[in-house]
SELUM-285705 format. One record per residue: residue number from 1; x, y, z of N, C-alpha, C in turn. Coordinates in nm, 2 decimals. Last residue first. Layout:
BEGIN
<pt seq="NUM" n_x="X" n_y="Y" n_z="Z" ca_x="X" ca_y="Y" ca_z="Z" c_x="X" c_y="Y" c_z="Z"/>
...
***
This chain:
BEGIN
<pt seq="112" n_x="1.12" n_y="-1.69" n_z="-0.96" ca_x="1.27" ca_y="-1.72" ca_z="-0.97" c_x="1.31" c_y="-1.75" c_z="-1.15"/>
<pt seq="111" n_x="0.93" n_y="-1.40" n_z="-0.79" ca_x="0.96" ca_y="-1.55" ca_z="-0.96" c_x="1.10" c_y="-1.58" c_z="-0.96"/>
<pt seq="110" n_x="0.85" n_y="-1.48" n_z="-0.49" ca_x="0.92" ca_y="-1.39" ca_z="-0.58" c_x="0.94" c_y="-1.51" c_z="-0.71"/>
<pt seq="109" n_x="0.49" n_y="-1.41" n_z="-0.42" ca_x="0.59" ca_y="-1.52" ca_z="-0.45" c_x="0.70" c_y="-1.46" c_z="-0.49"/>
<pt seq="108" n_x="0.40" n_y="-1.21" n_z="-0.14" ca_x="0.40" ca_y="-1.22" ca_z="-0.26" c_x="0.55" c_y="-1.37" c_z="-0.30"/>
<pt seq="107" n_x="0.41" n_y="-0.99" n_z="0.12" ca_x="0.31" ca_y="-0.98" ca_z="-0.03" c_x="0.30" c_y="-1.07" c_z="-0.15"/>
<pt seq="106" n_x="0.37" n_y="-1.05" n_z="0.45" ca_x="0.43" ca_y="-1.14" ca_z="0.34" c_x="0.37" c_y="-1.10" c_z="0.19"/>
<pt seq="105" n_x="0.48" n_y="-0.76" n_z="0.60" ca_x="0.36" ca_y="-0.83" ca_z="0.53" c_x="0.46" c_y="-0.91" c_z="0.44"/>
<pt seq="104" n_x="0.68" n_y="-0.77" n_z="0.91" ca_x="0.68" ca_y="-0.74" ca_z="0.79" c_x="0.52" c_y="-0.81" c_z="0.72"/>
<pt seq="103" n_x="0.81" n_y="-0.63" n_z="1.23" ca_x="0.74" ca_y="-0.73" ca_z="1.18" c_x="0.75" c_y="-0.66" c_z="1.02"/>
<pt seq="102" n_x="0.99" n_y="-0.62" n_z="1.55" ca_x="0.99" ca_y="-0.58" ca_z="1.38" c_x="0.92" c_y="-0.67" c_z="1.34"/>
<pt seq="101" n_x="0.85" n_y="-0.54" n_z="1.85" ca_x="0.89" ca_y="-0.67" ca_z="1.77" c_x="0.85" c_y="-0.57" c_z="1.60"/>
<pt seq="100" n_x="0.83" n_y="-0.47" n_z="2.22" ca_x="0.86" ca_y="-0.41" ca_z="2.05" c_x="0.92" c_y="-0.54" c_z="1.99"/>
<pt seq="99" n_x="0.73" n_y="-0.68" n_z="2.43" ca_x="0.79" ca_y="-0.56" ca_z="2.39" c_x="0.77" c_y="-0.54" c_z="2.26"/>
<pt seq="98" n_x="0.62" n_y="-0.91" n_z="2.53" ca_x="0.78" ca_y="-0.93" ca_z="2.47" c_x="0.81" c_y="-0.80" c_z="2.40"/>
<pt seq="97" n_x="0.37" n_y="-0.87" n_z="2.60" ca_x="0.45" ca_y="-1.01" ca_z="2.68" c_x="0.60" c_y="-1.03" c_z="2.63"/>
<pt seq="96" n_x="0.23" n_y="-0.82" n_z="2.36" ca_x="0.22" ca_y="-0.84" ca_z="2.46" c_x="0.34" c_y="-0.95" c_z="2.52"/>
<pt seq="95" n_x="0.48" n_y="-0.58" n_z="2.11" ca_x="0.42" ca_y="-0.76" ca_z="2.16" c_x="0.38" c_y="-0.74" c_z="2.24"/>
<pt seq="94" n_x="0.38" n_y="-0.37" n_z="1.92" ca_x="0.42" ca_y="-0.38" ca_z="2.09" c_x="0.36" c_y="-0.55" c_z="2.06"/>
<pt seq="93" n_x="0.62" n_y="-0.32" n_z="1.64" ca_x="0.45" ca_y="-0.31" ca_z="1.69" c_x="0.47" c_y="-0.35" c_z="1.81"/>
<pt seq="92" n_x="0.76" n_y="-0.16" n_z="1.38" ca_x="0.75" ca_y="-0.16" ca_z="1.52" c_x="0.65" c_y="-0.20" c_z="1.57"/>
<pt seq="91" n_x="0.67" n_y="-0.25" n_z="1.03" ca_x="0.74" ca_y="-0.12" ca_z="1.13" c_x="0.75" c_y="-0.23" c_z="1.26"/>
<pt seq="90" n_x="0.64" n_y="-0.34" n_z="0.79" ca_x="0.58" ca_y="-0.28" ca_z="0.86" c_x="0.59" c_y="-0.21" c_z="1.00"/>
<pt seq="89" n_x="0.78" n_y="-0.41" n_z="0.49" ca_x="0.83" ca_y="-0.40" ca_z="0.66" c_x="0.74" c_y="-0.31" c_z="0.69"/>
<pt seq="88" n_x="0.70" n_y="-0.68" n_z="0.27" ca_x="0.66" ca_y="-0.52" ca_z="0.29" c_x="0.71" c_y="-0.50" c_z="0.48"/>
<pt seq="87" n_x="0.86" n_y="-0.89" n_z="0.10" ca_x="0.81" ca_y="-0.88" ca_z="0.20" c_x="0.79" c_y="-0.72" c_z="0.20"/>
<pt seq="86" n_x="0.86" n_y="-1.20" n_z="-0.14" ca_x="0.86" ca_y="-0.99" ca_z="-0.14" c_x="0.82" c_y="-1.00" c_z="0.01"/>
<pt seq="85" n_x="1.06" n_y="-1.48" n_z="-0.16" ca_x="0.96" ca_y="-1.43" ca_z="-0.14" c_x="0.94" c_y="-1.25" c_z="-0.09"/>
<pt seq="84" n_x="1.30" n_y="-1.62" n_z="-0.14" ca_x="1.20" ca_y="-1.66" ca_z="-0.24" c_x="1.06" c_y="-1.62" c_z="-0.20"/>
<pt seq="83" n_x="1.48" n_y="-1.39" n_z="-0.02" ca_x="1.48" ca_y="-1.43" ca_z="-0.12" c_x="1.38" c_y="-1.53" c_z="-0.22"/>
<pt seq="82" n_x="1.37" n_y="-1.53" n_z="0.31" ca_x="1.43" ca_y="-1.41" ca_z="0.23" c_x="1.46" c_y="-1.49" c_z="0.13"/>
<pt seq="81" n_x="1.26" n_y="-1.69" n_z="0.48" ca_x="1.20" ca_y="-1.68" ca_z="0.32" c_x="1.26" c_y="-1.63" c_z="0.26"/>
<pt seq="80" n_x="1.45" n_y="-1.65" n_z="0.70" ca_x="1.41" ca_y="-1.78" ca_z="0.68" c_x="1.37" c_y="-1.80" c_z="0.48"/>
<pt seq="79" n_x="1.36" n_y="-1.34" n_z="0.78" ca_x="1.50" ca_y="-1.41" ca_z="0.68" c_x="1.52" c_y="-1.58" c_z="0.66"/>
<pt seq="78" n_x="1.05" n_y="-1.39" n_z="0.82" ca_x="1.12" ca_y="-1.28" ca_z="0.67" c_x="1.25" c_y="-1.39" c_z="0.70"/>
<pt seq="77" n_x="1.10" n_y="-1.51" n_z="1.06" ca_x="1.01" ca_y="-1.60" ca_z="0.98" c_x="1.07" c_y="-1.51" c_z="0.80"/>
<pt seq="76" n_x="1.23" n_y="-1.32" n_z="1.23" ca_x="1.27" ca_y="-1.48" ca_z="1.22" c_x="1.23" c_y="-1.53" c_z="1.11"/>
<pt seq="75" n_x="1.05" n_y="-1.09" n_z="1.21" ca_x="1.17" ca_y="-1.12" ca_z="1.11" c_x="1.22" c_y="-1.25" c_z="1.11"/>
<pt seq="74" n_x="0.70" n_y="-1.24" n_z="1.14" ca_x="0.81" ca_y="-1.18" ca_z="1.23" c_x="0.95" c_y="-1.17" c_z="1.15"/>
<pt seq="73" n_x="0.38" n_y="-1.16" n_z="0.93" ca_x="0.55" ca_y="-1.27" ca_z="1.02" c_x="0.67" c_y="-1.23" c_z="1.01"/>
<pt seq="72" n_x="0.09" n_y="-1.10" n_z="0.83" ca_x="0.18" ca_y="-1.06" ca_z="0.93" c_x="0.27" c_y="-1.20" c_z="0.95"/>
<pt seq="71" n_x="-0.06" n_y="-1.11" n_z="0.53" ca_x="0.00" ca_y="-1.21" ca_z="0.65" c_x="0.11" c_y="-1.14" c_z="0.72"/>
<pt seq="70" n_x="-0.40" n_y="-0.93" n_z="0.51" ca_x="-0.25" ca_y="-0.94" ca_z="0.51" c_x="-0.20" c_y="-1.10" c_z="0.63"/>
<pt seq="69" n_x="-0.63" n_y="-0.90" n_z="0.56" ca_x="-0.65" ca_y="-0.94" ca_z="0.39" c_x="-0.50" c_y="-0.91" c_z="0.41"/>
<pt seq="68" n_x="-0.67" n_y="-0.69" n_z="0.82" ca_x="-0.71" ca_y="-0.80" ca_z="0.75" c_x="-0.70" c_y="-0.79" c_z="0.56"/>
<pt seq="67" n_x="-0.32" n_y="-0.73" n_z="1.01" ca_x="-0.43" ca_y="-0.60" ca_z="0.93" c_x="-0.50" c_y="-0.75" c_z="0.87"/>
<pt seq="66" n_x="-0.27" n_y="-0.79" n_z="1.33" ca_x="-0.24" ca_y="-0.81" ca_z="1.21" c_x="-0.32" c_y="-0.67" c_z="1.12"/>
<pt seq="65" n_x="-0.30" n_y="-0.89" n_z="1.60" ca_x="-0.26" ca_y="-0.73" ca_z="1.61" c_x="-0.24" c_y="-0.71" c_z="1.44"/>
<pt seq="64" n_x="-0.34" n_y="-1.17" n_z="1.53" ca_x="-0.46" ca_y="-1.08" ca_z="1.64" c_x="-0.46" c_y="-0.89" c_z="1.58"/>
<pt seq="63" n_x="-0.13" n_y="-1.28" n_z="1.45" ca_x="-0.26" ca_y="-1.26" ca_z="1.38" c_x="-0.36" c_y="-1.17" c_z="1.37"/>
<pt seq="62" n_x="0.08" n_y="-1.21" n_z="1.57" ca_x="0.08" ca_y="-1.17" ca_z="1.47" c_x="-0.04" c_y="-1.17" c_z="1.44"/>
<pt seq="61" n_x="-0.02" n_y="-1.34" n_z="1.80" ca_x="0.03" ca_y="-1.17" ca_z="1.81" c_x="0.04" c_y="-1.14" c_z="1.73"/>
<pt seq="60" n_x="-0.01" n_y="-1.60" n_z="1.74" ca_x="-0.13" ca_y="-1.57" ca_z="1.75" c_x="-0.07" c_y="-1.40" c_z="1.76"/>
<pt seq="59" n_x="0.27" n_y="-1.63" n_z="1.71" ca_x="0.23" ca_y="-1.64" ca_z="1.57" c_x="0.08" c_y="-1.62" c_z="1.61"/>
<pt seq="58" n_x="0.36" n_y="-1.59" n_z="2.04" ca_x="0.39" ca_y="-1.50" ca_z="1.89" c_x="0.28" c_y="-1.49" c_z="1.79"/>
<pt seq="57" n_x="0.25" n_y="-1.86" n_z="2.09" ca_x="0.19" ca_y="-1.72" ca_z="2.14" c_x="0.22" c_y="-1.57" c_z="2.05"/>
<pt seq="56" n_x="0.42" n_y="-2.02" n_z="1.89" ca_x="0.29" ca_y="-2.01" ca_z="1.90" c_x="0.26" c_y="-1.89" c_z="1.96"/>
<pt seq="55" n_x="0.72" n_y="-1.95" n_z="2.07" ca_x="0.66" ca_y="-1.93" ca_z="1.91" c_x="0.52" c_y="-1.92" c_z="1.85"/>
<pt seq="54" n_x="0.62" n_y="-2.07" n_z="2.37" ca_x="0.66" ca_y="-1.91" ca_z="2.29" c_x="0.60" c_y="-1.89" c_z="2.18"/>
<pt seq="53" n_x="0.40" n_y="-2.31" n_z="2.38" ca_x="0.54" ca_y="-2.23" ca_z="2.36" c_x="0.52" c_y="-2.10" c_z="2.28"/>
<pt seq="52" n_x="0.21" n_y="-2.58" n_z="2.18" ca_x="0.24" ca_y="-2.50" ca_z="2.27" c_x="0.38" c_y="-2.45" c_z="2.29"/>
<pt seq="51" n_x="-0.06" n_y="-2.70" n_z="2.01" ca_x="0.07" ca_y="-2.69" ca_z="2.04" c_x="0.12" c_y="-2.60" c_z="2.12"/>
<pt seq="50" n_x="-0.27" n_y="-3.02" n_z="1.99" ca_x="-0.22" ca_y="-2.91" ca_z="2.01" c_x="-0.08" c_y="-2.84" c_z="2.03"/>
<pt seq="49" n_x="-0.54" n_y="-3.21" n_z="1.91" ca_x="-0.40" ca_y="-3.18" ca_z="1.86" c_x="-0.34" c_y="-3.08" c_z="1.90"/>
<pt seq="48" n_x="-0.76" n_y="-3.42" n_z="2.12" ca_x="-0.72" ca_y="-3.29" ca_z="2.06" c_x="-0.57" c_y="-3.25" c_z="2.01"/>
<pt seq="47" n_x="-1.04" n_y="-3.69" n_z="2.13" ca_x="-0.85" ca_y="-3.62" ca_z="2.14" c_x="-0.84" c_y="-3.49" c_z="2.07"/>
<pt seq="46" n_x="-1.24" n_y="-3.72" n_z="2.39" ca_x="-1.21" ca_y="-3.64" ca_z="2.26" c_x="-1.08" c_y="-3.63" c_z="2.24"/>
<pt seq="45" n_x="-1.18" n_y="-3.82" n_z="2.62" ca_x="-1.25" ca_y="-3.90" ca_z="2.56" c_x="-1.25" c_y="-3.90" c_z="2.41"/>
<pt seq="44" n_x="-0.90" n_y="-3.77" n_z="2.67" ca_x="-0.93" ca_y="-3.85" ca_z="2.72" c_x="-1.09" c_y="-3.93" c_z="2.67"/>
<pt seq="43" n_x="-0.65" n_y="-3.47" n_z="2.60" ca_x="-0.79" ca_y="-3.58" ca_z="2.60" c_x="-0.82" c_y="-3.72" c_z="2.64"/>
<pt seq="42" n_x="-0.42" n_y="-3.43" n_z="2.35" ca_x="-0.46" ca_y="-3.42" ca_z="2.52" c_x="-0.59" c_y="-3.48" c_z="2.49"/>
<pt seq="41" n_x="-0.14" n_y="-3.46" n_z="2.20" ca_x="-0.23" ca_y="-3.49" ca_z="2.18" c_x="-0.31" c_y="-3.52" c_z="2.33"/>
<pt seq="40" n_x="0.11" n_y="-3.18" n_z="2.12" ca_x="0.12" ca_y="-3.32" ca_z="2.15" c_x="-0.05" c_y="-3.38" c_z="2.13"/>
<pt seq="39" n_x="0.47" n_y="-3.07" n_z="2.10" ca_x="0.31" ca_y="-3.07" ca_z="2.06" c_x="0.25" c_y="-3.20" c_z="2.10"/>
<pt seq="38" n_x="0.60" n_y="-2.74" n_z="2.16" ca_x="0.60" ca_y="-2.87" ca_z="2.20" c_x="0.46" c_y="-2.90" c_z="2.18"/>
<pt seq="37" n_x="0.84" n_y="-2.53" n_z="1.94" ca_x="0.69" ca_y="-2.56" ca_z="2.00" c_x="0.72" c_y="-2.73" c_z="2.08"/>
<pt seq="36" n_x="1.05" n_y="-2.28" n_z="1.81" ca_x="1.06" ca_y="-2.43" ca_z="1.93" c_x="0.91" c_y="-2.44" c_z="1.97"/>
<pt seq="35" n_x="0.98" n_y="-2.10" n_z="1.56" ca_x="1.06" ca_y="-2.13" ca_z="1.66" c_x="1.01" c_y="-2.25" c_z="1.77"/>
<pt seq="34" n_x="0.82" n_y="-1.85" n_z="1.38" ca_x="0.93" ca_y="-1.93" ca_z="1.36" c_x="0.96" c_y="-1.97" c_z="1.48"/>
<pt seq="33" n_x="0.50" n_y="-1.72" n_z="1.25" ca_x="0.62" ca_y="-1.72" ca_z="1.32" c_x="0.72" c_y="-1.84" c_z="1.33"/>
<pt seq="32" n_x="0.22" n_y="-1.57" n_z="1.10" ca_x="0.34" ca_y="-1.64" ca_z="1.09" c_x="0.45" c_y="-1.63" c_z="1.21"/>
<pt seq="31" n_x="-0.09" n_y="-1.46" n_z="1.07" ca_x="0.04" ca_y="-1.45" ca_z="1.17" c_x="0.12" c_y="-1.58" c_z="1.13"/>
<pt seq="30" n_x="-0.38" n_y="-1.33" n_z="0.91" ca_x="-0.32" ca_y="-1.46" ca_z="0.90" c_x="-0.13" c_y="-1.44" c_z="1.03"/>
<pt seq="29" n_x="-0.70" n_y="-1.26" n_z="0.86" ca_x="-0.56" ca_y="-1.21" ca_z="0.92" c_x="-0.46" c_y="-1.34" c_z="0.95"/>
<pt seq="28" n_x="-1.01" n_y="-1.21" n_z="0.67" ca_x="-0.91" ca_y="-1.32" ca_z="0.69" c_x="-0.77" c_y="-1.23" c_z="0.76"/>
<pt seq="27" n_x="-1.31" n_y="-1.18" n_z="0.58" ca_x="-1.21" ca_y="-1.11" ca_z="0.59" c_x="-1.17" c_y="-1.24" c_z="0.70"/>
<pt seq="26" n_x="-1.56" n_y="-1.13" n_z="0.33" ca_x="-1.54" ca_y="-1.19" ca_z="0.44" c_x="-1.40" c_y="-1.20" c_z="0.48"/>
<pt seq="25" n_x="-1.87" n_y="-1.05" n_z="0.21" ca_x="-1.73" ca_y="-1.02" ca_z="0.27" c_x="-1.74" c_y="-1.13" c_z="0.35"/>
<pt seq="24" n_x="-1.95" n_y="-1.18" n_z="-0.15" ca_x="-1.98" ca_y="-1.14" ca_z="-0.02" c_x="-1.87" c_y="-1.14" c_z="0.06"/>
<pt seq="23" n_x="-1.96" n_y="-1.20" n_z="-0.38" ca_x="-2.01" ca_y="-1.03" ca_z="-0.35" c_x="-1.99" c_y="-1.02" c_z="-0.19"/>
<pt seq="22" n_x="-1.87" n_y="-1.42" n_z="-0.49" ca_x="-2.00" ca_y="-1.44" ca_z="-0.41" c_x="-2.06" c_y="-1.34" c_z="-0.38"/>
<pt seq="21" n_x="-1.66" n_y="-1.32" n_z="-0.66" ca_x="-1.74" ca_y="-1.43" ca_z="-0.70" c_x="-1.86" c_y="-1.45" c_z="-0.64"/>
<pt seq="20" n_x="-1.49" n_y="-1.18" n_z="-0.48" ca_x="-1.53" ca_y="-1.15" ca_z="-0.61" c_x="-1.72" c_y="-1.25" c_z="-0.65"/>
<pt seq="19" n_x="-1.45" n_y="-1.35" n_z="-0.23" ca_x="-1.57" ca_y="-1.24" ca_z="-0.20" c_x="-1.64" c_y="-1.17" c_z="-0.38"/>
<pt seq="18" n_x="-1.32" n_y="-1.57" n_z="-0.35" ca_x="-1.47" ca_y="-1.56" ca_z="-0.32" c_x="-1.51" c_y="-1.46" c_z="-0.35"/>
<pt seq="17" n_x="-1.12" n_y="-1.44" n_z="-0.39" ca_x="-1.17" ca_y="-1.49" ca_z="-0.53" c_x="-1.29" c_y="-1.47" c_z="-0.48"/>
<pt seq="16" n_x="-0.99" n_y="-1.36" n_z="-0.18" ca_x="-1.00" ca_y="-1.27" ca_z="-0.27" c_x="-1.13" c_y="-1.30" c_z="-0.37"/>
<pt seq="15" n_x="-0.98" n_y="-1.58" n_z="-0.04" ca_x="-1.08" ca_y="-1.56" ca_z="0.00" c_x="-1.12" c_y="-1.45" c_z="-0.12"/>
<pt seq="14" n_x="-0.79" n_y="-1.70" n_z="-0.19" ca_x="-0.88" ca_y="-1.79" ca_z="-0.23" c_x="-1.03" c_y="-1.65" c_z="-0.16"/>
<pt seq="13" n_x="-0.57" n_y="-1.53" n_z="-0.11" ca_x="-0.63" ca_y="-1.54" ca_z="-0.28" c_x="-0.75" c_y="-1.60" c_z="-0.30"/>
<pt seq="12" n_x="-0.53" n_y="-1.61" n_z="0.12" ca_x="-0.56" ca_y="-1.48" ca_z="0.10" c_x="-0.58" c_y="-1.46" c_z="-0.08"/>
<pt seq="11" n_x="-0.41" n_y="-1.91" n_z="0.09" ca_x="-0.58" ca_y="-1.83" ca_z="0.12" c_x="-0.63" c_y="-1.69" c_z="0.14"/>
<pt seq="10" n_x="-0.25" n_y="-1.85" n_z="-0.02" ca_x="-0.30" ca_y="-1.91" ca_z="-0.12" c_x="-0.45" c_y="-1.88" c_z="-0.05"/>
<pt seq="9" n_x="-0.02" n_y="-1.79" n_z="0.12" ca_x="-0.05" ca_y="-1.70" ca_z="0.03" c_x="-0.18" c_y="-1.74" c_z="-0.06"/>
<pt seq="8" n_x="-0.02" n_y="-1.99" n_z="0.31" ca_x="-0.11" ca_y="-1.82" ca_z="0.41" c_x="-0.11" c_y="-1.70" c_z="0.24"/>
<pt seq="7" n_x="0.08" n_y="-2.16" n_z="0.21" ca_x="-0.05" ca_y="-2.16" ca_z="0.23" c_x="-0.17" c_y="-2.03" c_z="0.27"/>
<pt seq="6" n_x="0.37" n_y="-2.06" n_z="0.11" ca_x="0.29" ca_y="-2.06" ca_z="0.01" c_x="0.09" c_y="-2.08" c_z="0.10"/>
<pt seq="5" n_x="0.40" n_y="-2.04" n_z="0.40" ca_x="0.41" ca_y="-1.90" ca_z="0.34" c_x="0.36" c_y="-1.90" c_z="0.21"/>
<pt seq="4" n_x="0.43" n_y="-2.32" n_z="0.47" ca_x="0.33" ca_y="-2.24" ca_z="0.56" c_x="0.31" c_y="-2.07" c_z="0.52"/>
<pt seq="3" n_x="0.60" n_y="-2.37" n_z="0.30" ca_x="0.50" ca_y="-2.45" ca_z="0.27" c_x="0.38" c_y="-2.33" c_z="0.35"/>
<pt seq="2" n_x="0.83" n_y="-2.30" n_z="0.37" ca_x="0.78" ca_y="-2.25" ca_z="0.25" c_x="0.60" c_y="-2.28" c_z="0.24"/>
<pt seq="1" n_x="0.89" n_y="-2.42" n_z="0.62" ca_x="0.85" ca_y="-2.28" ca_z="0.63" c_x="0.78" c_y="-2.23" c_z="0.50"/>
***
């Protein structure tokens, strides 16, 4: 999970840097979530990697309904990091397909 909270931290810096650097926009929303996928490899001429389940449809709900130049993820995914990492609680948001869901912005590495 660290791994997937240091990446979503590293390309919202990377794009930061760009747009600095190039002048030019370009905007990024990132969804985190936590929980049971089933994955596998479909195709027959082209292979494809994919995953599927709940948790996935989540971690696209975060992305979609996100803000850009933030990582939206769910509390599952906050008390998982708690402690090596700041989170900002952004309230109440409507899941499709699962109601009201607490969500949080991932802001930040915490320095240990």
């Amino acid at each position: 999970m660290e791994a997937m909270a240091e990446m979503a931290l590293d390309m919202q810096a990377e794009i930061r840097r760009f747009q600095g650097q190039m002048g030019q926009s370009c905007n990024l929303r990132i969804g985190i979530n936590t929980g049971p996928v089933v994955a596998g490899v479909i195709g027959t001429k082209k292979f494809i990697y994919d995953l599927w389940g709940d948790a996935v449809n989540i971690a696209s709900r975060m992305e979609s309904q996100g803000e850009v130049g933030k990582t939206q993820v769910t509390a599952t995914t906050k008390n998982l990091l708690n402690g090596k990492y700041d989170f900002e609680e952004r309230g109440l948001i409507d899941v499709k397909g699962r109601g009201e869901m607490l969500t949080y912005w991932l802001t930040k590495r915490r320095l240990v």
